[in-house]
C-alpha positions as a Markdown table, in Angstrom:
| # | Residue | x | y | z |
|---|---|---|---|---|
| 1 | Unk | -50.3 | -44.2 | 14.4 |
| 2 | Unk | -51.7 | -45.3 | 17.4 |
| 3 | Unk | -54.8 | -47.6 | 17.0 |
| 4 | Unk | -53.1 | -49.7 | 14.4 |
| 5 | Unk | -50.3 | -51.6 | 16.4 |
| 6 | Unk | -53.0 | -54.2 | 17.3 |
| 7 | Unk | -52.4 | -57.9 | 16.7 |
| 8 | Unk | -55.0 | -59.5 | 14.0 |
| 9 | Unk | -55.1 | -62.7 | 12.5 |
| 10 | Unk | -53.4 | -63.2 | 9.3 |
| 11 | Unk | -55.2 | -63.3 | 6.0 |
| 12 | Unk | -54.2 | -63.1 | 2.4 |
| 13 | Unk | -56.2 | -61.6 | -0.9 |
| 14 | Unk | -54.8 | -63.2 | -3.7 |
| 15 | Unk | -55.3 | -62.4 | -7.5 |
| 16 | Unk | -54.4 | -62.9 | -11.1 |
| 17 | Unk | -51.9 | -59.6 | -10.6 |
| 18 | Unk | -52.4 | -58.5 | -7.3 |
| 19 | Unk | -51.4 | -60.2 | -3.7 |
| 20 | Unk | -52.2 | -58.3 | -0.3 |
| 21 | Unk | -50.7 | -60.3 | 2.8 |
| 22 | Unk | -51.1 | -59.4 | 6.7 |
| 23 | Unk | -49.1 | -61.6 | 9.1 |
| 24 | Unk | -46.0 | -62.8 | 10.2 |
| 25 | Unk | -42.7 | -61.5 | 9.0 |
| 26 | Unk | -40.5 | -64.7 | 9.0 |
| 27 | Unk | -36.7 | -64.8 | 9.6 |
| 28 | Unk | -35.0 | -61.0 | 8.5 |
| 29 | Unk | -32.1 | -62.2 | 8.2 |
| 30 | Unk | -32.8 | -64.3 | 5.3 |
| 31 | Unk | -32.9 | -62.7 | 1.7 |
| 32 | Unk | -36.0 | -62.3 | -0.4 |
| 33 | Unk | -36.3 | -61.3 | -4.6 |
| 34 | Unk | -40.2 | -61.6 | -5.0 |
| 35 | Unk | -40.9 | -61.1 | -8.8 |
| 36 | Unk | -43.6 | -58.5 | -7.4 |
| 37 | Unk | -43.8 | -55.0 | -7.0 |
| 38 | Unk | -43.8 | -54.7 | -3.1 |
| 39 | Unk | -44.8 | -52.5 | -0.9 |
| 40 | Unk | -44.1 | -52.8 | 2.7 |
| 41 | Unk | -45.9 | -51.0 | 5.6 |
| 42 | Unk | -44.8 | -51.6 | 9.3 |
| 43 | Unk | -47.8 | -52.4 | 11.7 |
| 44 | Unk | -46.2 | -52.1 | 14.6 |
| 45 | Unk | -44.4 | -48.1 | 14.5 |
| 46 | Unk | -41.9 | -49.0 | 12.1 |
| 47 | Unk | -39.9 | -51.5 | 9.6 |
| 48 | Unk | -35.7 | -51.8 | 9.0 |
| 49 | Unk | -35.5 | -52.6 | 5.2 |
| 50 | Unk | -31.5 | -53.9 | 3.6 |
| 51 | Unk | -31.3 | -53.4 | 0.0 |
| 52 | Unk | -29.2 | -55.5 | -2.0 |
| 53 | Unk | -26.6 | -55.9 | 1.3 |
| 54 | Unk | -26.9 | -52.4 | 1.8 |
| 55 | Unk | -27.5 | -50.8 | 4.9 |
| 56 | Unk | -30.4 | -50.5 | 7.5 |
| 57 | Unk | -32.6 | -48.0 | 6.6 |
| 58 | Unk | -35.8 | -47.3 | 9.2 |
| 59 | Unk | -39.3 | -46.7 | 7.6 |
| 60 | Unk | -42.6 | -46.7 | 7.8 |
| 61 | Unk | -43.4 | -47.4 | 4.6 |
| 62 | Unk | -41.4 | -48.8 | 1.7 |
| 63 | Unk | -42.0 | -49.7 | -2.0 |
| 64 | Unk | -39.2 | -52.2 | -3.9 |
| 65 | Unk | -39.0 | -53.3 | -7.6 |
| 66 | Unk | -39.5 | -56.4 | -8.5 |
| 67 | Unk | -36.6 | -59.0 | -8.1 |
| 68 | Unk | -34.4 | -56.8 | -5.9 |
| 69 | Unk | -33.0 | -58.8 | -2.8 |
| 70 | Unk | -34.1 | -56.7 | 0.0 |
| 71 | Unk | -33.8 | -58.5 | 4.3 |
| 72 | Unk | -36.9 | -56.8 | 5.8 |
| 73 | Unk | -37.5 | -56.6 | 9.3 |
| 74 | Unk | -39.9 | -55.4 | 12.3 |
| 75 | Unk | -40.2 | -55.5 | 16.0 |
| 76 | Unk | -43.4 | -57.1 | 16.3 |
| 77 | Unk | -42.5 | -59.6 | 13.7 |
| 78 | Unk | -45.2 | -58.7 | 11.4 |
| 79 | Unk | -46.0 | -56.9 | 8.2 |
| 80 | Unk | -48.5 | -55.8 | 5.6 |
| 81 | Unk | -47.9 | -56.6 | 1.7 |
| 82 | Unk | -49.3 | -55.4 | -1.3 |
| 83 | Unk | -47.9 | -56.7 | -3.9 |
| 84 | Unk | -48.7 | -55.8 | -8.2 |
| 85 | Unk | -47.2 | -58.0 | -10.5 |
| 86 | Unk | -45.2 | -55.7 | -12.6 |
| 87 | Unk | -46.2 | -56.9 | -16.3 |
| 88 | Unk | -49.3 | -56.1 | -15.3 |
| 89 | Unk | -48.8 | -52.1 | -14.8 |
| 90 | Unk | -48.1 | -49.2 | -17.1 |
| 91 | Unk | -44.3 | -48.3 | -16.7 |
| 92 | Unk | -44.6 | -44.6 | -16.1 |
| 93 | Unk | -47.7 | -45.0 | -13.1 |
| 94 | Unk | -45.3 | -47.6 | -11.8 |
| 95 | Unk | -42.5 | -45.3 | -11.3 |
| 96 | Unk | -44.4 | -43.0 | -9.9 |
| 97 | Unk | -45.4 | -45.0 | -7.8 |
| 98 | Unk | -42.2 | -46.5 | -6.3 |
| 99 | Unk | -41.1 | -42.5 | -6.4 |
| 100 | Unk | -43.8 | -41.7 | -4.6 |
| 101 | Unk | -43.5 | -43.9 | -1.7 |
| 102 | Unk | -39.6 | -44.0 | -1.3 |
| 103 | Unk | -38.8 | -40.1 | -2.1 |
| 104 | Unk | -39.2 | -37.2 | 0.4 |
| 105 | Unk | -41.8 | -37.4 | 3.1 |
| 106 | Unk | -43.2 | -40.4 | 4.0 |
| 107 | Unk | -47.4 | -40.5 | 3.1 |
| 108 | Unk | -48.8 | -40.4 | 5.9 |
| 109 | Unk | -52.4 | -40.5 | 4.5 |
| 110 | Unk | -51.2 | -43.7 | 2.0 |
| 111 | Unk | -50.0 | -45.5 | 5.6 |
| 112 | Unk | -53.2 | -44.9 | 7.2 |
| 113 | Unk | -54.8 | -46.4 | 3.9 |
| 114 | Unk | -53.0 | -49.4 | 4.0 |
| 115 | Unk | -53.7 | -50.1 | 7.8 |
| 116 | Unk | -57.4 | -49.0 | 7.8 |
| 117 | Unk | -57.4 | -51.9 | 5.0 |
| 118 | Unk | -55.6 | -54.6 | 6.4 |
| 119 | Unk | -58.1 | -54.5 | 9.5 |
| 120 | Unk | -60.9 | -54.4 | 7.0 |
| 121 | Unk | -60.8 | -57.1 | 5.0 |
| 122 | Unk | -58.8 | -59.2 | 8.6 |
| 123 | Unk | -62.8 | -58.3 | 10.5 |
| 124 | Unk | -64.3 | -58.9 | 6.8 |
| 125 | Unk | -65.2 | -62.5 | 6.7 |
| 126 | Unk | -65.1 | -62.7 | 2.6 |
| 127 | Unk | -63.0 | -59.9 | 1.1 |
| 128 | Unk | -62.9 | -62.2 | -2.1 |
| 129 | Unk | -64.2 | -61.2 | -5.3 |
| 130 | Unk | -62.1 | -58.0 | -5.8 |
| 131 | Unk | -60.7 | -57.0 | -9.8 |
| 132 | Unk | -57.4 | -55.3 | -10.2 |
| 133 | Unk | -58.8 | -51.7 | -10.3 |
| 134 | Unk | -60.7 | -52.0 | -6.9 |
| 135 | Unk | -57.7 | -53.7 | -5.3 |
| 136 | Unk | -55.9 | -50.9 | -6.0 |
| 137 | Unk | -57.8 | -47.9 | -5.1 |
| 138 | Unk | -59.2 | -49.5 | -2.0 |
| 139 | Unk | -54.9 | -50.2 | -0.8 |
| 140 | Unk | -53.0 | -47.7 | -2.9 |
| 141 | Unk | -55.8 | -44.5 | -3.3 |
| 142 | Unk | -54.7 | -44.5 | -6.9 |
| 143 | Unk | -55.7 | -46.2 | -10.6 |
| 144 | Unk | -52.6 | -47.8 | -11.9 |
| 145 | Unk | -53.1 | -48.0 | -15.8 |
| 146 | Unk | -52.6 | -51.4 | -17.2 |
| 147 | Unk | -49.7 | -52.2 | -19.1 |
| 148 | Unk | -49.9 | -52.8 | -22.9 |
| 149 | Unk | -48.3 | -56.1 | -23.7 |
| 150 | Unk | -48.4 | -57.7 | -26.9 |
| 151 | Unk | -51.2 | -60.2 | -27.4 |
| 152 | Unk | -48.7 | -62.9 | -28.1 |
| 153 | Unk | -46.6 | -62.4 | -24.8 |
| 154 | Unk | -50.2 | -62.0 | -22.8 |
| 155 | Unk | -51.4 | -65.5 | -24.4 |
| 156 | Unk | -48.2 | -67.0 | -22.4 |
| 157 | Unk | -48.5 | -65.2 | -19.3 |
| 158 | Unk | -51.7 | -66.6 | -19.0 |
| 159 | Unk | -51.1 | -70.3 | -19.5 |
| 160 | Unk | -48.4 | -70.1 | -17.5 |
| 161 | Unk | -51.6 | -68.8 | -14.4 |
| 162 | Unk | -53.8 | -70.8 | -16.0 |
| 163 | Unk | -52.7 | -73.9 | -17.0 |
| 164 | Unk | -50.3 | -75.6 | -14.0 |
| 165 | Unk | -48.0 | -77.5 | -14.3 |
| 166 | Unk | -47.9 | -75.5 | -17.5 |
| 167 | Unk | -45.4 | -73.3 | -15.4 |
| 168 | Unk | -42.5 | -75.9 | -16.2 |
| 169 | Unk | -43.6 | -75.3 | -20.2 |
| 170 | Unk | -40.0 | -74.6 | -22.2 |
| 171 | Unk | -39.3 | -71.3 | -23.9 |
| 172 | Unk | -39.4 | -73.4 | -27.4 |
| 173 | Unk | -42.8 | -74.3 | -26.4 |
| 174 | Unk | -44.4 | -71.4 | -25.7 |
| 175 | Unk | -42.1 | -69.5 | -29.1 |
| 176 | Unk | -44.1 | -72.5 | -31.2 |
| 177 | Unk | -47.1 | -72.0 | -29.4 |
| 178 | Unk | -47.5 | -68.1 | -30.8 |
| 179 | Unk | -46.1 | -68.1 | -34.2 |
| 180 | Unk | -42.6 | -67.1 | -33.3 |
| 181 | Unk | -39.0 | -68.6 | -33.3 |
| 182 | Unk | -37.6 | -69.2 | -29.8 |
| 183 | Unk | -35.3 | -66.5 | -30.0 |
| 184 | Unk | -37.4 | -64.1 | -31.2 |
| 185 | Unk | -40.0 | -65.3 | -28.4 |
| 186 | Unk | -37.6 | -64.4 | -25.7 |
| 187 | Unk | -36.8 | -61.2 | -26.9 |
| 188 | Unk | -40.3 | -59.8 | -27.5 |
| 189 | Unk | -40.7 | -61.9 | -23.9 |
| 190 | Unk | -38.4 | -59.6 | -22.0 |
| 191 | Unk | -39.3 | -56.4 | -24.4 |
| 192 | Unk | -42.8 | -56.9 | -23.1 |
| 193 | Unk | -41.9 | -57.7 | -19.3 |
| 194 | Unk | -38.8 | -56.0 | -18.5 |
| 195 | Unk | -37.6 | -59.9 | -17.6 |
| 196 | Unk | -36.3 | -63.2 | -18.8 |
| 197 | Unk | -38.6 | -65.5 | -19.7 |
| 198 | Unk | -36.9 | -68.0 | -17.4 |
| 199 | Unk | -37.3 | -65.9 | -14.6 |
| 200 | Unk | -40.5 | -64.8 | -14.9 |
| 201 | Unk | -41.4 | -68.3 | -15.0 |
| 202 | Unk | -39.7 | -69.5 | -11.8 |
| 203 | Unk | -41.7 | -66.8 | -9.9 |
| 204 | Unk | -45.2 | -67.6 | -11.4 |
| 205 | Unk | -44.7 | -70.9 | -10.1 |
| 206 | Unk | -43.2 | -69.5 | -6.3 |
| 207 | Unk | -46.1 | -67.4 | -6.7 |
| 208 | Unk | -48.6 | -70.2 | -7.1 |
| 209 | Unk | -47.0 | -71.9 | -3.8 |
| 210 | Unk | -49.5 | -68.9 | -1.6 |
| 211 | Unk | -52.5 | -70.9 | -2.5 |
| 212 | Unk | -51.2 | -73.7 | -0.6 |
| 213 | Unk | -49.7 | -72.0 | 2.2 |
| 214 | Unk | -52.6 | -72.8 | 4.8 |
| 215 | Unk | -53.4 | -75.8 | 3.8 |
| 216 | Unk | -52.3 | -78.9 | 5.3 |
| 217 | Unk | -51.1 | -81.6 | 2.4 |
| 218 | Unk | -48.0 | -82.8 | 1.9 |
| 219 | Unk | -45.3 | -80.2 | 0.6 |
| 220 | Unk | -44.2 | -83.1 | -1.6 |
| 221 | Unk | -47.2 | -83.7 | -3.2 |
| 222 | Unk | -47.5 | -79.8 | -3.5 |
| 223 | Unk | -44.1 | -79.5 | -5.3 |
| 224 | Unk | -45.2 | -81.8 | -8.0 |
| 225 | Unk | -48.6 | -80.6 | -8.3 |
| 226 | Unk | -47.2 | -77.1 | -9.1 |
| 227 | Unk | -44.5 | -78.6 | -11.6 |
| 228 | Unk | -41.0 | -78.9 | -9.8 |
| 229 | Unk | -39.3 | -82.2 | -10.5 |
| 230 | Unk | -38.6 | -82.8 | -6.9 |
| 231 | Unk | -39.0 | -81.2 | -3.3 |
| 232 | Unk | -35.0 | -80.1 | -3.2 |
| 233 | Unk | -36.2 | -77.9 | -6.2 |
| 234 | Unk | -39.2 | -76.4 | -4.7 |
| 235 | Unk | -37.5 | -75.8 | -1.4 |
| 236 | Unk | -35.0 | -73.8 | -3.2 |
| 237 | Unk | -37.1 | -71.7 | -5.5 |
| 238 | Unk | -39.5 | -70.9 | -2.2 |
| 239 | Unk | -36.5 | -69.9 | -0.2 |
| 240 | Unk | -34.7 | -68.0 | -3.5 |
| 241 | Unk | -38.5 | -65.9 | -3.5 |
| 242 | Unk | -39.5 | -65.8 | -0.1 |
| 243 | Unk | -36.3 | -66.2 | 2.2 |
| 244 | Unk | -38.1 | -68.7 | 3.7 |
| 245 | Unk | -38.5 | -73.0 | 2.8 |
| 246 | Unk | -42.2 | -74.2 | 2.4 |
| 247 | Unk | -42.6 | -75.7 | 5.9 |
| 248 | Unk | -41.5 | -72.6 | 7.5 |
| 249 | Unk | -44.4 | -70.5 | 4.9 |
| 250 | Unk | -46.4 | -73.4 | 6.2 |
| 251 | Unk | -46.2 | -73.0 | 10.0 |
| 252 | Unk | -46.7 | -69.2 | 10.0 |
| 253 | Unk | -49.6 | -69.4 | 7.7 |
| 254 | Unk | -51.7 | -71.8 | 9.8 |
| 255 | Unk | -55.4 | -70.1 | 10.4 |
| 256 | Unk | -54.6 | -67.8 | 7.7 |
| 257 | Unk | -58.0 | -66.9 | 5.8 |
| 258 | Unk | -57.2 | -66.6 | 1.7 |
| 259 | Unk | -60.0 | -64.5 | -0.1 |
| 260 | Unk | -59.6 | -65.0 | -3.7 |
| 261 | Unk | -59.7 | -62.1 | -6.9 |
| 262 | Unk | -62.2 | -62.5 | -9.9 |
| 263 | Unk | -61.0 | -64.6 | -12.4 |
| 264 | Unk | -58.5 | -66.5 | -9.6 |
| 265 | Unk | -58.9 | -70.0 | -9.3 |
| 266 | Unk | -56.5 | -71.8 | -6.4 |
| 267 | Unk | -54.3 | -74.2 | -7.5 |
């Protein structure tokens, strides 16, 4: 893979589903349980990936479920992302996915994808703009059908985008919100998703902490704007997503460029 180990400057596209980050790895040794589809390519020959406290295991190229704690990390200290929310994609093209990626060879041509794009939209100075479907042909080479949720569930999954500090809404809320009792809410909830309502909650609002990664206001103010009683809160939520607090997302994301999807608005 020669060609692709060169340093560029880090940069982030961020959507209402899809994430694609370029940039510094942060501390490996520190857990991480995104609430994201990810998949992990090394830019610099090759990345160590620990699964749930398992062992080592040296790749190229790697693709986790969402909320498995995985330790990731690489010689150069840097890493390309692409993450898919996981509501957000049929089942069955999502296992094949993940299948794809982490069984038998290693995709030599989906590698080369993902590094020819990550210097792309890096020399690009506005890679904003892009819808799902584009994002994920121009990373993955595929279409990834969308996943058919139940209009009810997809009213709450976009407040809690939409409509921050929404994020900190209660299940009873959102149950009376759509017609339904609470614990019929949280059971179509995690029918639909494939997680708890609770959970899928914590990570929309970790999630929403990316728009503010480059930016340079207080991490206080940021924690309440995004709905967390308190910074002790946010800290922990960042580190329980990221393996990493705020101020350490902070430092490695100065000079960062963000390009924003359709339909995105930062927080």
């Amino acid at each position: 893979m020669a060609g692709f180990d060169e340093t560029l400057p880090s940069r982030m596209l961020i959507g209402r589903d899809r994430l694609f980050y370029s940039g510094l790895l942060g501390n490996a040794m520190k857990t991480r349980r995104l609430g994201a589809v990810a998949v992990y390519v090394a830019t610099g020959g090759h990345l160590e990936v620990s699964v749930d406290g398992g062992p080592w295991q040296e790749r190229r190229i790697v693709a986790l479920p969402a909320y498995v704690p995985h330790r990731l990390r690489t010689p150069d200290g840097r890493i390309a992302t692409v993450c898919l929310e996981p509501e957000t994609v049929d089942r069955e093209d999502l296992g094949a996915l993940l299948s794809h990626v982490n069984d038998g060879p290693e995709d030599e041509r989906l590698i080369r994808r993902i590094l020819t794009a990550r210097r792309e939209v890096t020399l690009i100075r506005d890679a904003g703009g892009f819808s799902t479907g584009e994002f994920d042909r121009y990373f993955l080479r595929r279409t990834l059908r969308p996943r058919e949720v139940d209009a009810r569930i997809r009213h709450i999954l976009d407040r809690l985008l939409d409509e921050l500090p929404e994020a900190t809404i209660s299940a009873g809320e959102c149950a009376g919100d759509v017609g339904l009792s609470t614990s019929r809410f949280l059971h179509l909830f995690k029918e639909n998703t494939d997680v708890a309502f609770r959970t899928q909650r914590m990570w929309k609002r970790a999630r929403r902490f990316m728009d503010h990664a480059n930016r340079d206001e207080s991490l206080t103010d940021v924690a309440l704007d995004l709905g967390y009683p308190d910074s002790s809160h946010f800290s922990h939520s960042i580190r329980a997503s990221f393996g990493l607090k705020p101020r350490s997302i902070r430092a490695g994301s100065r000079g960062m460029q963000v390009c924003i999807g359709e339909n995105y608005v930062l927080s």
